[in-house]
Residue frames as a rotation matrix with the C-alpha (Angstrom) as fourth column:
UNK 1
-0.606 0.049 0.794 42.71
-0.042 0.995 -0.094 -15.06
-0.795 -0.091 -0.600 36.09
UNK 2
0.634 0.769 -0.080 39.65
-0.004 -0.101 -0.995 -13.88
-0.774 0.631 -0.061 33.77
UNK 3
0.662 -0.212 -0.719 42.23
-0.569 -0.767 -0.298 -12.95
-0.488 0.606 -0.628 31.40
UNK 4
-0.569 -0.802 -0.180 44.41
-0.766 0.438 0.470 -15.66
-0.298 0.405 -0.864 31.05
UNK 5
-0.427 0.351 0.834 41.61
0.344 0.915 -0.209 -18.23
-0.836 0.197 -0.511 30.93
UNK 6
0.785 0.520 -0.338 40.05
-0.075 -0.461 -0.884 -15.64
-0.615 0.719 -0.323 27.87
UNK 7
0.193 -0.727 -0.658 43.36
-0.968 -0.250 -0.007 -16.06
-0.160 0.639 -0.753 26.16
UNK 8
-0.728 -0.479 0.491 43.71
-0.332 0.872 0.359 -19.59
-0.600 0.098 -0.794 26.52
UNK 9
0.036 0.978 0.207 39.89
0.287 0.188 -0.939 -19.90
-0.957 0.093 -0.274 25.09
UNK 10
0.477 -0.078 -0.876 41.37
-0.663 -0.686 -0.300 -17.93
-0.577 0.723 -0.379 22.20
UNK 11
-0.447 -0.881 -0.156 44.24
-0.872 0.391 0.294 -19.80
-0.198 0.267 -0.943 21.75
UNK 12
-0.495 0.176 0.851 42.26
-0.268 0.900 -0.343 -22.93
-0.826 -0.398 -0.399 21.69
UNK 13
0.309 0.949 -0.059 39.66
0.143 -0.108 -0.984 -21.93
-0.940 0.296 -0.170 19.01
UNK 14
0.203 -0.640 -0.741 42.71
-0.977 -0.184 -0.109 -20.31
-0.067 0.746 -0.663 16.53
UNK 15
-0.409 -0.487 0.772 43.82
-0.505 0.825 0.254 -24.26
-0.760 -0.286 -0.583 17.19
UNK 16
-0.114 0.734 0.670 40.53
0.271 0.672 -0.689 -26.02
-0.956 0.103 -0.276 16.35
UNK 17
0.502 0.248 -0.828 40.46
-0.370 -0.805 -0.465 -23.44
-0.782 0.540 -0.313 13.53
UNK 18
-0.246 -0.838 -0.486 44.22
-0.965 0.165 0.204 -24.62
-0.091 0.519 -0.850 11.94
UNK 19
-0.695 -0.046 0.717 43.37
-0.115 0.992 -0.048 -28.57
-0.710 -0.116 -0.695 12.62
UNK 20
0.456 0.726 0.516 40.06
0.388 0.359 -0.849 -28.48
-0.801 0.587 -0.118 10.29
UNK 21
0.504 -0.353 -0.788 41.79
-0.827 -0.461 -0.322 -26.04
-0.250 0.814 -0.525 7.55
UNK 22
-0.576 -0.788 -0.215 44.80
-0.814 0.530 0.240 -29.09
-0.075 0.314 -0.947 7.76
UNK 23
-0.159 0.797 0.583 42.01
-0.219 0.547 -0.808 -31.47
-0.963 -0.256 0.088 8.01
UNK 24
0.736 0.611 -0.292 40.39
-0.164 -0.257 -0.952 -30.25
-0.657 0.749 -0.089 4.81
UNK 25
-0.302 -0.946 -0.116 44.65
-0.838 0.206 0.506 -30.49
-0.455 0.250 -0.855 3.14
UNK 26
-0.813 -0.534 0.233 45.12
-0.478 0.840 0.257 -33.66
-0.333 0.098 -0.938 3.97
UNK 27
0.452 0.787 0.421 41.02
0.266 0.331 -0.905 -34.86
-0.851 0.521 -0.060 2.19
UNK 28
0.844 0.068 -0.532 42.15
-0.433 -0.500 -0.750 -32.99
-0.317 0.864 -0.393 -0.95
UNK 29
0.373 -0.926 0.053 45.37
-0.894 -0.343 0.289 -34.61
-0.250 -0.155 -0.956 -1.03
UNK 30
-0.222 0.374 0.901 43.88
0.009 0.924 -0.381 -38.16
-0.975 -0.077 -0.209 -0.39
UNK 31
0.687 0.720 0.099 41.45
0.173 -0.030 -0.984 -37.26
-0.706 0.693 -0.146 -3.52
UNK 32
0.795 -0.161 -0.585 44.39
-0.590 -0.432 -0.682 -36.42
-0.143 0.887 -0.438 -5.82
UNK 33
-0.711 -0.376 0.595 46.69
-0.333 0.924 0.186 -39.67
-0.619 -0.066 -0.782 -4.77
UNK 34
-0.081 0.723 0.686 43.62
0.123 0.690 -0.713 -41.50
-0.989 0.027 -0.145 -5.76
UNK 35
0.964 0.164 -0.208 43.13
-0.204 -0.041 -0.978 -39.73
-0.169 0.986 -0.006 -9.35
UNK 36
-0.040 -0.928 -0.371 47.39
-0.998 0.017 0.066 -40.29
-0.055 0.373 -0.926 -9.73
UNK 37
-0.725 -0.177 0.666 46.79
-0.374 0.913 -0.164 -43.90
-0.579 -0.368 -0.728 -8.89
UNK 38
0.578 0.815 0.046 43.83
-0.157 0.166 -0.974 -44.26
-0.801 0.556 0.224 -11.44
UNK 39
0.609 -0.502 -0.614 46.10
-0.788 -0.474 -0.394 -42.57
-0.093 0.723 -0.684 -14.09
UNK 40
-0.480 -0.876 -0.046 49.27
-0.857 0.457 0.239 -44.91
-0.188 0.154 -0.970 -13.28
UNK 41
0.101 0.551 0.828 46.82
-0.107 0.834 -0.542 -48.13
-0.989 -0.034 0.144 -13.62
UNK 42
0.886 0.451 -0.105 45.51
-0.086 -0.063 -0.994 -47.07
-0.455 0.890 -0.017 -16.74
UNK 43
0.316 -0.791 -0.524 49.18
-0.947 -0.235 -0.217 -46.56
0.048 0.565 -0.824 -17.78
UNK 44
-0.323 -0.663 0.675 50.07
-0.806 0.567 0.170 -49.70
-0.495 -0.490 -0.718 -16.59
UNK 45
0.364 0.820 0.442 47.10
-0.057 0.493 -0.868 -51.75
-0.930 0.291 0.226 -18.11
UNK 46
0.861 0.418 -0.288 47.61
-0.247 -0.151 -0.957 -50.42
-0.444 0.896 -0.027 -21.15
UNK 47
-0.343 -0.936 -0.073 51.76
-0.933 0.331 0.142 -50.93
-0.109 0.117 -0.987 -21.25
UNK 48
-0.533 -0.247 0.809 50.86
-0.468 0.883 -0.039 -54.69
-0.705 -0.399 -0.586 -20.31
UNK 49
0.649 0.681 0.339 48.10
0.159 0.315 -0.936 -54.78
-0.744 0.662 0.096 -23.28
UNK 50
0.634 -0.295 -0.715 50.49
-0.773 -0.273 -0.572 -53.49
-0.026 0.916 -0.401 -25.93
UNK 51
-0.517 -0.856 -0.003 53.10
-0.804 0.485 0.344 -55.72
-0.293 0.180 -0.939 -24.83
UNK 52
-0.343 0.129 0.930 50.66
0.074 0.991 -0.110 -58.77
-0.936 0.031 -0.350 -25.48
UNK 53
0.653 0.747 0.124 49.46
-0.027 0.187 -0.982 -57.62
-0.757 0.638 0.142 -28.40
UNK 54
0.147 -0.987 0.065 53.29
-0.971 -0.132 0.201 -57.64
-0.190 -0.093 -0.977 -29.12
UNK 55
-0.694 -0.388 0.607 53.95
-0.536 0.841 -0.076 -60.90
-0.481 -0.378 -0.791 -28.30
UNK 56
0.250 0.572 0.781 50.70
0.144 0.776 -0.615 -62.18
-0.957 0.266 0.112 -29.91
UNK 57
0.819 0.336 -0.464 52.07
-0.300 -0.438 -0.847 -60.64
-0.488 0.834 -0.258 -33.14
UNK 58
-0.155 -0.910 -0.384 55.68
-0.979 0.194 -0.064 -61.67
0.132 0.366 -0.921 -33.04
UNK 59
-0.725 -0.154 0.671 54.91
-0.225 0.974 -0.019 -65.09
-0.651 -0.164 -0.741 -31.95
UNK 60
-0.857 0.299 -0.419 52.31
-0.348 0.264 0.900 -65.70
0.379 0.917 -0.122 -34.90
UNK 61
-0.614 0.770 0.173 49.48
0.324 0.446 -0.834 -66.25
-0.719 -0.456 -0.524 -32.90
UNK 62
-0.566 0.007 -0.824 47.63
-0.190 -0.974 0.122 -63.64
-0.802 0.226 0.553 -35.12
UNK 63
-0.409 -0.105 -0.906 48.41
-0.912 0.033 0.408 -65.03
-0.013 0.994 -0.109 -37.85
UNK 64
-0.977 -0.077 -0.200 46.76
-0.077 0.997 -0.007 -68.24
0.200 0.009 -0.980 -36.87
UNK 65
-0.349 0.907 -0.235 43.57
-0.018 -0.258 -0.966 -66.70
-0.937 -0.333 0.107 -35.57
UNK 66
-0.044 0.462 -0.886 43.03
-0.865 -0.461 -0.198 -64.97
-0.500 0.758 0.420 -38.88
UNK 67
-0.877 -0.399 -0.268 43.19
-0.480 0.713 0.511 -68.66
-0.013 0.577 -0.817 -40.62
UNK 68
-0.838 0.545 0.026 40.83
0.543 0.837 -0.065 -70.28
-0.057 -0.041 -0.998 -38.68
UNK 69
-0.337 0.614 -0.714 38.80
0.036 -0.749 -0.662 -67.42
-0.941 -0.249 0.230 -38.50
């Protein structure tokens, strides 16, 4: 009986052991989603600026600033 309840005590600990290691994974994993999701923003932002500064150039807006200006 001593023996199986020392093996199960084992078996438990080798558990608790694997859950924090996958624990620790699945934090680091989180933290690099987050910096990919920064990245694609910025990409996105910046796509959505060029296109207006696009659009403010073909449509002559620009060129109307710089008059009154």
């Amino acid at each position: 009986m001593e023996k199986r309840i020392t093996a199960l005590e084992k078996t438990v600990d080798r558990h608790t052991e694997n859950i924090s290691t996958l624990f620790s994974k699945v934090d680091a994993v989180k933290d690099q989603l987050n910096k990919i999701q920064g990245t694609l923003n910025q990409i996105r932002w910046t796509f959505f600026g060029a296109v207006g500064w696009f659009a403010l150039g073909e449509f002559g807006i620009m060129k109307a600033l710089k008059v009154i200006a």
